[in-house]
C-alpha positions in Angstrom: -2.7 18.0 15.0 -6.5 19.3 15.0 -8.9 16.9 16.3 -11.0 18.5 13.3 -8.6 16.9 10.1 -9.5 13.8 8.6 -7.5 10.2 9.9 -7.8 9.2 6.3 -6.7 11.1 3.3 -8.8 9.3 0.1 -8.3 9.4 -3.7 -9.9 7.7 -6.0 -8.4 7.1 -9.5 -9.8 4.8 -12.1 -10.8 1.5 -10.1 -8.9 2.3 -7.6 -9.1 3.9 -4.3 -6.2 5.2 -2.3 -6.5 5.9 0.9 -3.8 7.2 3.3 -3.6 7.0 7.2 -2.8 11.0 8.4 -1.7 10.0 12.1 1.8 8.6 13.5 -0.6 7.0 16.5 -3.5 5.7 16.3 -5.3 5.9 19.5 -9.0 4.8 20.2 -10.6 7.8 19.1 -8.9 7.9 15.5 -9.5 4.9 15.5 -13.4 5.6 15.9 -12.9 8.1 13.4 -11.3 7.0 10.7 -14.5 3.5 11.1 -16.5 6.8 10.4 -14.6 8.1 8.2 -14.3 4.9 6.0 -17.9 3.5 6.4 -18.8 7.4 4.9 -16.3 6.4 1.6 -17.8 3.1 1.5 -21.3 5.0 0.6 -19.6 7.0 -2.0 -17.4 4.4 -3.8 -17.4 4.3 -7.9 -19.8 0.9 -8.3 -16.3 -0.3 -10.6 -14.4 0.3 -7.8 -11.8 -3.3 -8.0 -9.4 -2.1 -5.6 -8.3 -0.2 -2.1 -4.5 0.5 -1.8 -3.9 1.5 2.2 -1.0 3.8 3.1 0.4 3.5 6.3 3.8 5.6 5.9 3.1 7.8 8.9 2.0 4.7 11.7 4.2 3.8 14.0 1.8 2.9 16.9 -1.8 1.8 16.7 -4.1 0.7 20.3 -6.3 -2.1 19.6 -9.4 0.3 18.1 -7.1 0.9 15.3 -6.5 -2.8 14.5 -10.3 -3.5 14.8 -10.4 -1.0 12.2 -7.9 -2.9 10.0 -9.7 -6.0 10.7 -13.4 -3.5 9.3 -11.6 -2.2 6.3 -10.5 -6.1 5.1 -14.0 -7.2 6.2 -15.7 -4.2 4.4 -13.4 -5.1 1.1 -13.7 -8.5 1.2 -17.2 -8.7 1.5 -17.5 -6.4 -1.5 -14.8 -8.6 -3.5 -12.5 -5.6 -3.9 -8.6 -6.4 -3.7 -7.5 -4.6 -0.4 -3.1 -3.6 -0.6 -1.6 -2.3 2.5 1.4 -0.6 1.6 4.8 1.9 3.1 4.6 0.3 6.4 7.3 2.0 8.4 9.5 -1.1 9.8 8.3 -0.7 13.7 4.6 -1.0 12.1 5.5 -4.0 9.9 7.0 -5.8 12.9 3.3 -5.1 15.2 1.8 -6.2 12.3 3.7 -9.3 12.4 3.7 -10.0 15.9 -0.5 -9.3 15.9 -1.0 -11.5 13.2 -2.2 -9.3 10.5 0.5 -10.5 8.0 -1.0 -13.6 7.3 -4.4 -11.5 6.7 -3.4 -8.9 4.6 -1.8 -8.2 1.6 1.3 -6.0 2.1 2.8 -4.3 -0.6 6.9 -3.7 -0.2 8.2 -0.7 -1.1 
């Protein structure tokens, strides 16, 4: 993949905004850019914005960058009391999830 396309793929719609994680690895420095990439959106957002949906259908390995950036996006949401949904985890993802402890911090969304 070119180091020059986007980590995140956003859409807004409504009140909500979707975005989508474009990497199958998430390695320290997509991890750094996609904390750029979000804190850009988070300048942008609709001021009625109520809700982030997070895809991660194509993650199936993230280094520990990547869940600091989990932990900014709930921080970033939270602190702006807008619902965060993380959603299409891939099973391997779900189960580092689990075993890091972000299950009991997040909301996840079954398919």
């Amino acid at each position: 993949m070119n180091d020059a396309e986007p980590v995140l793929k956003a859409s807004t719609s409504g009140a909500v905004l979707t975005l989508s994680i474009q990497r199958a690895t998430i390695n320290t420095e997509d991890a750094l850019r996609m904390q750029d990439e979000f804190r850009a959106l988070l300048l942008t957002l609709p001021e009625n914005l109520q809700s982030v949906h997070l895809e991660i259908s194509e993650v199936l390995a993230m280094s520990s960058r990547g869940f600091e950036t989990l932990l900014l996006v709930h921080r970033s949401c939270e602190e702006r009391h807008i619902a965060l949904t993380v959603s299409k985890l891939t099973p391997i993802f779900k189960r580092l999830l689990s075993r890091m402890g972000f299950l009991r911090l997040l909301k996840i969304e079954d398919a």
